[in-house]
Structure formats: structure tokens, C-alpha cells
N, C-alpha and C positions, 0 to 999 in steps of 0.2 A: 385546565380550564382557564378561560380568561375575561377579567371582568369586564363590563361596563364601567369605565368610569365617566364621575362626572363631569361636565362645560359649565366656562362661566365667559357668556357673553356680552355684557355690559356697556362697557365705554369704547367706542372703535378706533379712538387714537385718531392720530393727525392723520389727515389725509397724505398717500404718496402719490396717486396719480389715477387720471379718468382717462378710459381709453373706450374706442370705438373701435370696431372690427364690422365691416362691410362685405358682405359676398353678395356677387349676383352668377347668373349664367353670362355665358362669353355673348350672347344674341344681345344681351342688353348696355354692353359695352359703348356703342357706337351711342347711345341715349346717356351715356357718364352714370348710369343709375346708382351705382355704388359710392361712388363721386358725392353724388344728391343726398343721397341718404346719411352721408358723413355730415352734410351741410347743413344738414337739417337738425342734428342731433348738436352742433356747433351754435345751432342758434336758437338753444335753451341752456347750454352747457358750455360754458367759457374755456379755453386752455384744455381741446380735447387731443390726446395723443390719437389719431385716427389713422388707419389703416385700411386699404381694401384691395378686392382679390377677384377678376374673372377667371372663372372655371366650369369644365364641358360638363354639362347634367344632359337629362335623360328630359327633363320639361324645364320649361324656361320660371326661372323664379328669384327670390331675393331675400335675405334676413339680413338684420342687424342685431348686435350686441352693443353693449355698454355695462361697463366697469368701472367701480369707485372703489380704488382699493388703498384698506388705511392700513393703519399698524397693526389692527386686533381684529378684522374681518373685510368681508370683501361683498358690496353689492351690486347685484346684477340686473339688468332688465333686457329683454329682446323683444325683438316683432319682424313679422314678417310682411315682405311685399304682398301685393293685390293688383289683378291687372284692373286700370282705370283710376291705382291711386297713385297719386304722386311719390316720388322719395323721398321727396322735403318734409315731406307728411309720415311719412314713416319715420325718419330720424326725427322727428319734434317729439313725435308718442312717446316712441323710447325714453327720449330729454326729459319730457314730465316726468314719466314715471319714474326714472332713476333721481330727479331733482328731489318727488314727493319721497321718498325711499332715505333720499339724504337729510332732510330735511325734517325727519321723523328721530333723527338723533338715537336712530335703532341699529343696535347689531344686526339683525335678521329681517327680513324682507316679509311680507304675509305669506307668499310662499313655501320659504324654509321654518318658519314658525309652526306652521300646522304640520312639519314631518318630522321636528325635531324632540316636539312633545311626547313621542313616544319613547323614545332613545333616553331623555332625561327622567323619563321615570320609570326606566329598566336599568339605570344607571347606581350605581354606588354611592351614597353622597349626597350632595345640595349643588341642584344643576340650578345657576342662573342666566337671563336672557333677558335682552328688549326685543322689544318687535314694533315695527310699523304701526301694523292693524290688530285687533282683532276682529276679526272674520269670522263669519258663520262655521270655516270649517275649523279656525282655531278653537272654537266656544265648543264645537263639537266632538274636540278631540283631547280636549279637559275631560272634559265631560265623560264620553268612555272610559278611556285610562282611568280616572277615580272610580267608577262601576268596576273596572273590571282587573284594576292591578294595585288597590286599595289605598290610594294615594293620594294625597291633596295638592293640588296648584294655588298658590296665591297667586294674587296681582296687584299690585300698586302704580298709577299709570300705566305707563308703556313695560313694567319692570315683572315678570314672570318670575319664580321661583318654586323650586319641586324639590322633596327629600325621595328622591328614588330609591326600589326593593333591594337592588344590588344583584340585579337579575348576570347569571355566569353563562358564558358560553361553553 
């Protein structure tokens, strides 16, 4: 058998570096949209390592990523293109939201918070973390997990902690 163990998410360390990664369809090549959406994400996001890539799809379309990644975790934000929206506008969204993400002085994004909470209290140990947000679906997944795997979450600011069952695989 093997166990769960525990995480201890905390402090994220120095940053090493933010990157953007741009994809569109090849149709939208000749509009730089990939290009766009780099620029836009560059102007909420200083010293962005950016990349991008046309490639043949089946419907014409467009995402972006962006990454902040430090010594002790890595955060993420994406979006996708919309026909009628600009890419500057899409790579800005991203920017906030990874800026708000950074800015939050959190390991964990509100995202991976609400899916981590499970894992830390089937975990062996005292699982700790920060997060962003708490969220409706963070609050709501304390919330179960204490119902139903007898377990307590603290919180102190942004700072989470859980003594998990020590559940084995």
C-alpha cells in the first residue's frame, strides 16, 4: 500500500520566471492574433518570456496561458479567444488574473485550492497551504471533508492547515 502524504505549501520563493505561451489556428496568422494576445498579456506583465505557435485545427480559435513560476510552486492563469474580441484583450485578462494570483502572496491559485483540500485530508500528516481566495467552492469543500472524513481545517488569513486521516492506497 502506499500512503498519502502530506504538502506544505506556504511561501513560493523567488520568482524564476513568467512566461506566456500563445496558440491560435493557422487562419488567424495573417491577423498576428497570437502575436496580440502575447502583447496584451505584456502590458499588465513586465519581462514576459513569450512564445507562440500557429497550428491546423478543425475550427478556428485561440488560448493563452501564463506562468509564474518560483522556487516552491507555480501559478497559472489561461483564457480563451472569442470571435469579436480582441487579443489584446485577452492577453490583459490572463495579466490581471495571474497579476491578482501573484499578488495574493499564495502558493495555490482558487482553483487548485478547492481540489487540493481533499488530498490534504486523506493525507498522513499536517498538510499546509495558502490560497488566493476562498471561494464558495473552497468553503464548500472544508465543509464536506469535516462531515464526511472527520477532520478539521483551520485558517488564518490566507494560511490553511489540516491534520489528515492518513488514508492508504
Amino acid at each position: 500500500m502506499k500512503n498519502l502524504n502530506s504538502v506544505s505549501f506556504v511561501e513560493k520563493g523567488e520568482l524564476r520566471e513568467i512566461s506566456g505561451f500563445s496558440i491560435a489556428s493557422k487562419e488567424l496568422q495573417k491577423a498576428r492574433v497570437a502575436e496580440r494576445q502575447i502583447a496584451g498579456l505584456e502590458s499588465v506583465l513586465e519581462k514576459i518570456n513569450g512564445s507562440y505557435q500557429y497550428v491546423d485545427t478543425l475550427s478556428i480559435g485561440t488560448s493563452l496561458l501564463a506562468i509564474a513560476e518560483y522556487e516552491n510552486c507555480i501559478l497559472g492563469k489561461d483564457g480563451l479567444g472569442e470571435k469579436g474580441k480582441r487579443a489584446e484583450d485577452v492577453g490583459r485578462e490572463v495579466g490581471l488574473e495571474l497579476k491578482k494570483s501573484i499578488e495574493s502572496n499564495a502558493c495555490l491559485d482558487k482553483f487548485m485550492a478547492d481540489q487540493i483540500l481533499i488530498f490534504a485530508a486523506l493525507a498522513r500528516g499536517s498538510s499546509e497551504f495558502t490560497i488566493e481566495e476562498f471561494t464558495d467552492h473552497v468553503n464548500t469543500n472544508m465543509i464536506t471533508c469535516e462531515k464526511l472524513l472527520n477532520v478539521k481545517f483551520e485558517k488564518e488569513g490566507n494560511k490553511v492547515k489540516v491534520d489528515g486521516i492518513g488514508f492508504s492506497l
